[in-house]
N, CA, C and O atoms as CSV, one atom per row, in Angstrom:
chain,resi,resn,atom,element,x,y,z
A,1,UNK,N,N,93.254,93.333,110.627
A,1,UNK,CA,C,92.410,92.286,110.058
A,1,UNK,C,C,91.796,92.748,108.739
A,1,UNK,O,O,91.781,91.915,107.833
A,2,UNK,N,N,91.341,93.832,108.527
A,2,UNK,CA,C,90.492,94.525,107.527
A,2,UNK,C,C,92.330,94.588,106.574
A,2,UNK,O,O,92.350,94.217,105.401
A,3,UNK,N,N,93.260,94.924,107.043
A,3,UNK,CA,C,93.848,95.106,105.586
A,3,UNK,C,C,93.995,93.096,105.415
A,3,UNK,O,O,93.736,92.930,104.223
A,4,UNK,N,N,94.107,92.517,105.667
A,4,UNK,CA,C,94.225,90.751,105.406
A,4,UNK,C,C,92.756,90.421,104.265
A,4,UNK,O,O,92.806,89.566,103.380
A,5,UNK,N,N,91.784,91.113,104.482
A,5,UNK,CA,C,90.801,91.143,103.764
A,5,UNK,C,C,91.429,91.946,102.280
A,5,UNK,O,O,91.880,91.283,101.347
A,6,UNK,N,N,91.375,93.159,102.268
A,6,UNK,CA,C,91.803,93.914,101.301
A,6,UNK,C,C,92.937,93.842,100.497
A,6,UNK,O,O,93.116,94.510,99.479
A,7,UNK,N,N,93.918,92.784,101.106
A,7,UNK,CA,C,95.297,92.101,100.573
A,7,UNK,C,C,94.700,90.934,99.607
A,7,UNK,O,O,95.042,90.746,98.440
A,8,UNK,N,N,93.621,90.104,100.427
A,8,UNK,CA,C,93.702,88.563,100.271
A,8,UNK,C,C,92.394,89.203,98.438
A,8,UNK,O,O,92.176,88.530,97.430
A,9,UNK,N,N,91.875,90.631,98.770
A,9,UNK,CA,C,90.694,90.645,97.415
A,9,UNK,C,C,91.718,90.995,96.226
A,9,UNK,O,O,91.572,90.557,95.085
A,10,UNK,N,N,92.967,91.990,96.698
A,10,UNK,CA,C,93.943,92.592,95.800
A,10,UNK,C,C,94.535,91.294,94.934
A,10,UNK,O,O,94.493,91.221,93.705
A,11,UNK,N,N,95.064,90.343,95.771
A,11,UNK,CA,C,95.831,89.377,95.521
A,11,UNK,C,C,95.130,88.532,94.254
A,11,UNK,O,O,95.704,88.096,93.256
A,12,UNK,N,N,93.558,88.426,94.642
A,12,UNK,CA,C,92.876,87.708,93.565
A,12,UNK,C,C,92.595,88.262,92.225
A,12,UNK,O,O,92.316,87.611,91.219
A,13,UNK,N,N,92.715,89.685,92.347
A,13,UNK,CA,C,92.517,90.520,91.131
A,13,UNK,C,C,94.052,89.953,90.324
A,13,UNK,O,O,94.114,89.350,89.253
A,14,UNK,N,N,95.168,90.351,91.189
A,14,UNK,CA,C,96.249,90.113,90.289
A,14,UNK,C,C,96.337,88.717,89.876
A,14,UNK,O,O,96.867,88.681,88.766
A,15,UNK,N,N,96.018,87.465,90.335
A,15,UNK,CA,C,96.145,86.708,89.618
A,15,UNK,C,C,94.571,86.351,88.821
A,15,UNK,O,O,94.693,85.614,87.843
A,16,UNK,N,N,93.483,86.691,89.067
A,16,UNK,CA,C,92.549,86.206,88.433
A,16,UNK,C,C,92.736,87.282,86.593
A,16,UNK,O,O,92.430,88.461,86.417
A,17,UNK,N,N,93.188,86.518,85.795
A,17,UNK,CA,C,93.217,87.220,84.124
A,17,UNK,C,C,91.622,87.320,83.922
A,17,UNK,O,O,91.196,87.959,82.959
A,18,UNK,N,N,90.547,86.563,85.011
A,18,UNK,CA,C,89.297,86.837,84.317
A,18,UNK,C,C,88.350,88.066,84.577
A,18,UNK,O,O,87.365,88.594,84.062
A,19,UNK,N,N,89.659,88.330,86.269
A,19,UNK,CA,C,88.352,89.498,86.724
A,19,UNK,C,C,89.416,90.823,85.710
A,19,UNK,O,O,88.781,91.874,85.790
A,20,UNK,N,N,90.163,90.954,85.226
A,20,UNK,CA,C,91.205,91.958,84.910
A,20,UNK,C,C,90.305,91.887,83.288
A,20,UNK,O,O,90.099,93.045,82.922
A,21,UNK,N,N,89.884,91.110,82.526
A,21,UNK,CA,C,89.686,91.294,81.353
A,21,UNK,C,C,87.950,91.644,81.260
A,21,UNK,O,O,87.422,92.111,80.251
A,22,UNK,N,N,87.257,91.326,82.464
A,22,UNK,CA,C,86.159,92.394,82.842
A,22,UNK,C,C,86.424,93.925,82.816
A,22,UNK,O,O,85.635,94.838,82.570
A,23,UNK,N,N,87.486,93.957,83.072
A,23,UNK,CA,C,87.821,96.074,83.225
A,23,UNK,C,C,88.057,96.375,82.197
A,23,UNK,O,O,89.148,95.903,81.878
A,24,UNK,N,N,87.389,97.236,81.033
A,24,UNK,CA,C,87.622,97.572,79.924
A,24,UNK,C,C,87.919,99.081,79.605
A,24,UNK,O,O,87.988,99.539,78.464
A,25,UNK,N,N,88.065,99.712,80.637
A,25,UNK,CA,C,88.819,101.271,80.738
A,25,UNK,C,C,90.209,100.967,81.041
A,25,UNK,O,O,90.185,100.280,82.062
A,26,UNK,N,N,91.443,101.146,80.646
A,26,UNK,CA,C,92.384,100.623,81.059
A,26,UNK,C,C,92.794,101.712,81.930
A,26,UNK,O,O,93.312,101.248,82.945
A,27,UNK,N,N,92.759,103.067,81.924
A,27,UNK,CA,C,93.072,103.844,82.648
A,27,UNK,C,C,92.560,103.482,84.476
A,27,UNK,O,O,93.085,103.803,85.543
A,28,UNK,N,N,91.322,102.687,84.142
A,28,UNK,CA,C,90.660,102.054,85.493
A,28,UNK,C,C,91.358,100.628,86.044
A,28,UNK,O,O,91.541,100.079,87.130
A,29,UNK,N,N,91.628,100.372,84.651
A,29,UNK,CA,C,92.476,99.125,84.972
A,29,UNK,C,C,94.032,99.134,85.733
A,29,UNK,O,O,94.484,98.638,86.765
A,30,UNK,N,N,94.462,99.803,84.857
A,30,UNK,CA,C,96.424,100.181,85.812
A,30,UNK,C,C,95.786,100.346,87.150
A,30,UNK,O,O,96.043,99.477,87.983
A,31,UNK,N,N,94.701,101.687,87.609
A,31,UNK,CA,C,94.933,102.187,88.847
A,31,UNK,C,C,94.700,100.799,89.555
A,31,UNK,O,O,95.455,100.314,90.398
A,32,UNK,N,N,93.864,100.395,89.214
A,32,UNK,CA,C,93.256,99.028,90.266
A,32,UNK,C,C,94.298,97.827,90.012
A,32,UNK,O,O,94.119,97.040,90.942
A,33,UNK,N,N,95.008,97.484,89.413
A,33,UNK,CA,C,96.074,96.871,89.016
A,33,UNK,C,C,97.198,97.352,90.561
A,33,UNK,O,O,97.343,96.690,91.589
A,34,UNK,N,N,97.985,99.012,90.127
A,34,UNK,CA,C,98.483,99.296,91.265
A,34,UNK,C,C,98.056,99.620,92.439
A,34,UNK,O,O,98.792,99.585,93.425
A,35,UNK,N,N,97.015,99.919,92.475
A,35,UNK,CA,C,96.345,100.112,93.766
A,35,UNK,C,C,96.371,97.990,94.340
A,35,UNK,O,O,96.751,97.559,95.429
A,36,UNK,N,N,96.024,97.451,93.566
A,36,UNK,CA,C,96.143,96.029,94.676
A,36,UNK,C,C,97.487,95.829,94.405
A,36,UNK,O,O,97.663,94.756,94.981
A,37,UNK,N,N,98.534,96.127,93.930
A,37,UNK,CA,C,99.897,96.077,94.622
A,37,UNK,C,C,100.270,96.478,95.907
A,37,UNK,O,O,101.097,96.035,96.705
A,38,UNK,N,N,99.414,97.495,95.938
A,38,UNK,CA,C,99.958,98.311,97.296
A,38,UNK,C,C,99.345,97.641,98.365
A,38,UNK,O,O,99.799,97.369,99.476
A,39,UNK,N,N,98.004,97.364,97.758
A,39,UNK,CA,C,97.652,96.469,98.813
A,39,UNK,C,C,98.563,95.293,99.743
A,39,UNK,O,O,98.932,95.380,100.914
A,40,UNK,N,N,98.721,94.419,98.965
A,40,UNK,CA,C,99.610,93.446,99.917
A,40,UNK,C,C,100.712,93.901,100.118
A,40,UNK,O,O,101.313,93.155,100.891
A,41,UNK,N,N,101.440,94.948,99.753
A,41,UNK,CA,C,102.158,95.587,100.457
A,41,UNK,C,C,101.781,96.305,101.617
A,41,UNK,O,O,102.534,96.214,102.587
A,42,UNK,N,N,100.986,96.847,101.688
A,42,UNK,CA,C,100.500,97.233,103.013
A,42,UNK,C,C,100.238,96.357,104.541
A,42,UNK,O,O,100.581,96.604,105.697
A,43,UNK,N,N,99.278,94.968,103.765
A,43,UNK,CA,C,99.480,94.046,104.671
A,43,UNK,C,C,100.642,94.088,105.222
A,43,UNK,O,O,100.745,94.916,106.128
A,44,UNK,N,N,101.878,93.253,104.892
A,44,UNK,CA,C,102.992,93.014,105.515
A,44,UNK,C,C,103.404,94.344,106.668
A,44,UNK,O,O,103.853,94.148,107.798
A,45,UNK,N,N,103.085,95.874,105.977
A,45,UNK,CA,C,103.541,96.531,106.746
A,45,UNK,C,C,102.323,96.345,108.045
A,45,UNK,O,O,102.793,96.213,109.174
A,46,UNK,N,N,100.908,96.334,107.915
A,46,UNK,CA,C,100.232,96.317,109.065
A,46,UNK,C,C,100.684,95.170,109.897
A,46,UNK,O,O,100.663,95.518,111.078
A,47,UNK,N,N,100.887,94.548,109.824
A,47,UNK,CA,C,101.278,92.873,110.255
A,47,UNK,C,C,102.962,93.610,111.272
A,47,UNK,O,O,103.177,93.506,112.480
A,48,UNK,N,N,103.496,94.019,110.634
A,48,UNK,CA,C,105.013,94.106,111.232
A,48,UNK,C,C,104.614,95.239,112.450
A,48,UNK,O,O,105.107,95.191,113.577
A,49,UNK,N,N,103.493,96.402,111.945
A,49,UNK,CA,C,103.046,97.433,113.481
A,49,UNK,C,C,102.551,96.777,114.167
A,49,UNK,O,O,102.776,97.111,115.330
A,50,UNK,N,N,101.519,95.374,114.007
A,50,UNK,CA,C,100.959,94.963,114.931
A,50,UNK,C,C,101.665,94.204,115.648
A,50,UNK,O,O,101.267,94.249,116.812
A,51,UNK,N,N,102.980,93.169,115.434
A,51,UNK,CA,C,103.800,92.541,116.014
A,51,UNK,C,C,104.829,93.384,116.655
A,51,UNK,O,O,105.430,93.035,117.672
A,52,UNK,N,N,105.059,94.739,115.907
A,52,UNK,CA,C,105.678,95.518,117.222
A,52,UNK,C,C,105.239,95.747,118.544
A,52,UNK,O,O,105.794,95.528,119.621
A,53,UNK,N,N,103.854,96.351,118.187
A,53,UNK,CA,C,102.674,96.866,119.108
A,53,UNK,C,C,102.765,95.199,120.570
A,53,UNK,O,O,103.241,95.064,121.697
A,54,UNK,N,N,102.172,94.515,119.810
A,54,UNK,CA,C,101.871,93.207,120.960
A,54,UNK,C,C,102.273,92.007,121.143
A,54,UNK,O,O,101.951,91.137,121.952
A,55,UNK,N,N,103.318,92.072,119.959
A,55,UNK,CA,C,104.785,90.947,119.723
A,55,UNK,C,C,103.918,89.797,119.323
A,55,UNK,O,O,102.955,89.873,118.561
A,56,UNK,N,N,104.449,88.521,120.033
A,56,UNK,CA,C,104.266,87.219,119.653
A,56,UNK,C,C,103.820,86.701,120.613
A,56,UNK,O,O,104.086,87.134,121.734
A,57,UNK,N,N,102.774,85.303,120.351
A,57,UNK,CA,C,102.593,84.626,121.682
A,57,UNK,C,C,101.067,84.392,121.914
A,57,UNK,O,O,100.270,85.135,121.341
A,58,UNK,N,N,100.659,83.466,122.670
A,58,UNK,CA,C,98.794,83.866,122.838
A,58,UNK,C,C,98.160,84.810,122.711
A,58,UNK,O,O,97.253,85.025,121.908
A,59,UNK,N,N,98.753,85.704,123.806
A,59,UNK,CA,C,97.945,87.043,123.806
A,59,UNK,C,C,98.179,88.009,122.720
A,59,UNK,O,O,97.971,89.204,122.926
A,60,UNK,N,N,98.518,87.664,121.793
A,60,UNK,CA,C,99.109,88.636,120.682
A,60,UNK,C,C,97.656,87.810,119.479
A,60,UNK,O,O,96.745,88.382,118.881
A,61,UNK,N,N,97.979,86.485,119.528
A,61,UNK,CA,C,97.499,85.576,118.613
A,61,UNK,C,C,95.312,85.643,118.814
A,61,UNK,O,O,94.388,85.309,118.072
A,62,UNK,N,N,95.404,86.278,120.261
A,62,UNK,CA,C,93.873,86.151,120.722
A,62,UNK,C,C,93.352,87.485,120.573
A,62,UNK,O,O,92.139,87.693,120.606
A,63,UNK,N,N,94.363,88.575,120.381
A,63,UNK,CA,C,93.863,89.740,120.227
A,63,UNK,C,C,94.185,90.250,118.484
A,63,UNK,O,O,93.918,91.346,117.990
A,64,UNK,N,N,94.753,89.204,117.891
A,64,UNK,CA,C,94.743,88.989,116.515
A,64,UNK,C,C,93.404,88.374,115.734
A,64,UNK,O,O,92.730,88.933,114.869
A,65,UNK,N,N,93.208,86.883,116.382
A,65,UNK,CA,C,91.985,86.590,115.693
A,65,UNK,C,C,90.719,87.169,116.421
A,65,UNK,O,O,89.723,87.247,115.701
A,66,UNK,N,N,90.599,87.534,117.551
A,66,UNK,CA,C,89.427,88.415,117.699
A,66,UNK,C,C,89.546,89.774,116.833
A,66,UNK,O,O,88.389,90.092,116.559
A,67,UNK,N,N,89.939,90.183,116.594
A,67,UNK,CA,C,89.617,91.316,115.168
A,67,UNK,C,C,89.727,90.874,114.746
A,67,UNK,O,O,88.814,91.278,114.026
A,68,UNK,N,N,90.311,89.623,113.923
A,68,UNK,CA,C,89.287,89.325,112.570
A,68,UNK,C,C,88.974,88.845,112.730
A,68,UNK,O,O,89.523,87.943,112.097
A,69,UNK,N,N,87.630,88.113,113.687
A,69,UNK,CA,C,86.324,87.930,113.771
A,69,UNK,C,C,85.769,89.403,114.239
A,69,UNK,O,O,84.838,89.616,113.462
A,70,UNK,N,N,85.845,90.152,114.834
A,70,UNK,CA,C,85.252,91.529,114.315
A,70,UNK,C,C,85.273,92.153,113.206
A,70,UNK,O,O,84.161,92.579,112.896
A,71,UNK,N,N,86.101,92.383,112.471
A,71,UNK,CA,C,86.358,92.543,111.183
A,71,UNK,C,C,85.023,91.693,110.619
A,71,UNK,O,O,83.980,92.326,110.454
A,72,UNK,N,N,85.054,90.511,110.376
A,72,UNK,CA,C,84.547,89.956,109.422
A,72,UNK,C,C,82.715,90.323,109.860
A,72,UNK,O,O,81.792,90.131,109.069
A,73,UNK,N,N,82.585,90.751,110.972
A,73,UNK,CA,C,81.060,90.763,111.485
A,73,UNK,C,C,80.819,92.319,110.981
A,73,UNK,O,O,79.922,92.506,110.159
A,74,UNK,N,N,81.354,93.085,111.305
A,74,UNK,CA,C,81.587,93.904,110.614
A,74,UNK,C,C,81.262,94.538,108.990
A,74,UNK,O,O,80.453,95.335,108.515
A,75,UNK,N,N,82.483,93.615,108.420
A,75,UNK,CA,C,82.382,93.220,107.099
A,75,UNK,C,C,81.430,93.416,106.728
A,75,UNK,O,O,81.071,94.479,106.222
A,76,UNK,N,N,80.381,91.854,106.975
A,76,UNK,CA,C,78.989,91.046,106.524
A,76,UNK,C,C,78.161,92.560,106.323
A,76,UNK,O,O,77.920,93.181,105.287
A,77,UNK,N,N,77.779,92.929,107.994
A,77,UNK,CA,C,77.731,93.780,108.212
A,77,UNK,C,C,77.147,94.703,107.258
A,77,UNK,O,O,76.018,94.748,106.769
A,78,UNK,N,N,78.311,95.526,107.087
A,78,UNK,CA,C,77.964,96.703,106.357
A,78,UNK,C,C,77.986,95.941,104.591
A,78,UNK,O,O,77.888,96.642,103.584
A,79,UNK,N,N,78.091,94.872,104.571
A,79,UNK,CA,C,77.565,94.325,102.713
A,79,UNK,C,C,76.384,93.769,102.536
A,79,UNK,O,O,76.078,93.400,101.402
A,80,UNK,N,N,75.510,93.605,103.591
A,80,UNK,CA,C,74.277,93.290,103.833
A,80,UNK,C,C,73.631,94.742,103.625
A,80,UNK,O,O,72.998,94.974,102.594
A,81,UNK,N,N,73.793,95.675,104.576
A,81,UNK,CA,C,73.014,96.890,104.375
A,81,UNK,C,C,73.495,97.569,103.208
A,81,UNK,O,O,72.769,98.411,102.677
A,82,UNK,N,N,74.879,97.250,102.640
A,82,UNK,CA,C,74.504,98.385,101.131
A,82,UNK,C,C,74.053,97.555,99.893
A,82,UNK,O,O,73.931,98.043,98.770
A,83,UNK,N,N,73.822,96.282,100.201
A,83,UNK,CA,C,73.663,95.384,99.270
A,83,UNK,C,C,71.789,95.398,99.660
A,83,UNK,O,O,71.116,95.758,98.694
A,84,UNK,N,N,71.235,95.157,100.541
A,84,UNK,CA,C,69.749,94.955,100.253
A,84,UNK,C,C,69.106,95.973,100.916
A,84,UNK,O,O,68.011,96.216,100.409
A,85,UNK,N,N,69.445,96.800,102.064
A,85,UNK,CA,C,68.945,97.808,102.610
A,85,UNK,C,C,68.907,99.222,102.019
A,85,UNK,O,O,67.779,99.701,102.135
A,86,UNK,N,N,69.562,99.832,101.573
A,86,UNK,CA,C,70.172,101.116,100.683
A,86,UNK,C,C,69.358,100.956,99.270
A,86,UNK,O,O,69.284,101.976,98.586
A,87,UNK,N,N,68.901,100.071,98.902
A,87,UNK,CA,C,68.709,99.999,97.375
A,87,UNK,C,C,66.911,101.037,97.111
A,87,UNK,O,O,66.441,101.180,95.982
């Protein structure tokens, strides 16, 4: 679930030209450029272990979206405490 998050933020970098022309180190720019390539590449590969792992079907589909609804509680989670707690 957490890489579907980290795919779906990668994905927006590569097509958003507005968040890419915010990065004005380009050396910062390529890495984060290829680094969210790899990203949604990774998805697909987590996606294909997890359908090995528990195949197809309800019980695959219920132990799919319950992590990501953990994931996402999670998430909030820990962006709440480094966002207003930590400061």
């Amino acid at each position: 679930a957490l890489e579907h998050f980290t795919a779906t933020i990668a994905s927006e970098l590569l097509r958003n030209q507005h968040i890419q022309e915010l990065m004005s180190d380009e050396t910062m720019k390529t890495m984060w450029l290829w680094h969210a390539i790899e990203e949604n590449e990774h998805k697909a590969v987590a996606y294909d272990v997890f359908e090995a792992v528990f195949g197809q079907g309800i019980k695959a589909y219920a132990v799919r979206t319950g992590g990501l609804a953990l994931a996402m509680v999670i998430l909030c989670t820990k962006l709440v405490c480094h966002t207003f707690v930590e400061r």
